[in-house]
Phi, psi and omega in degrees: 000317185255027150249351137312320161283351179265326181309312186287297179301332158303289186308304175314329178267354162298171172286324180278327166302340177292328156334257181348313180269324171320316186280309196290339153302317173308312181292343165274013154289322186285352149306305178317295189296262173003299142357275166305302168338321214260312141348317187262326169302296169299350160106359187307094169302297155308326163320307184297313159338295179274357154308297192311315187278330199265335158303318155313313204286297214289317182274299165280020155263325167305310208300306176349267164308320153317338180249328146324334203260338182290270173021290181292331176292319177322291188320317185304299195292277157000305160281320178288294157353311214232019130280000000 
């Protein structure tokens, strides 16, 4: 069992798993947008507030994984050099 979890846990720190989460943050904009949207026709002041926070968590959470996905690359250049 807990070489399916170390397994698991490598693929989260891959370039495809960084994919993977990057696209699955993206997809919860669309939630997001709705949200709002729907918030701003009734006039919700707090709703927009938490559209607003919940869009910030969504946006540094992408900067997040992007700069972890530079990382792996840096690493990638870096290894290939000193091979």
């Amino acid at each position: 069992m807990s070489g399916k979890l170390q397994k698991a846990k490598g693929f989260k720190n891959s370039r495809t798993g960084m994919y993977v989460s990057i696209a699955t943050s993206l997809f919860g904009v669309v939630g997001t947008v709705k949200r709002g949207r729907q918030a701003r026709a009734e006039g919700d002041t707090l709703q927009m507030l938490d559209v607003a926070v919940s869009a910030a968590g969504i946006v540094t959470g992408v900067a997040l994984l992007v700069r972890e996905l530079r990382r792996l690359d840096l690493e990638d250049v870096v290894d290939d050099v000193l091979d």
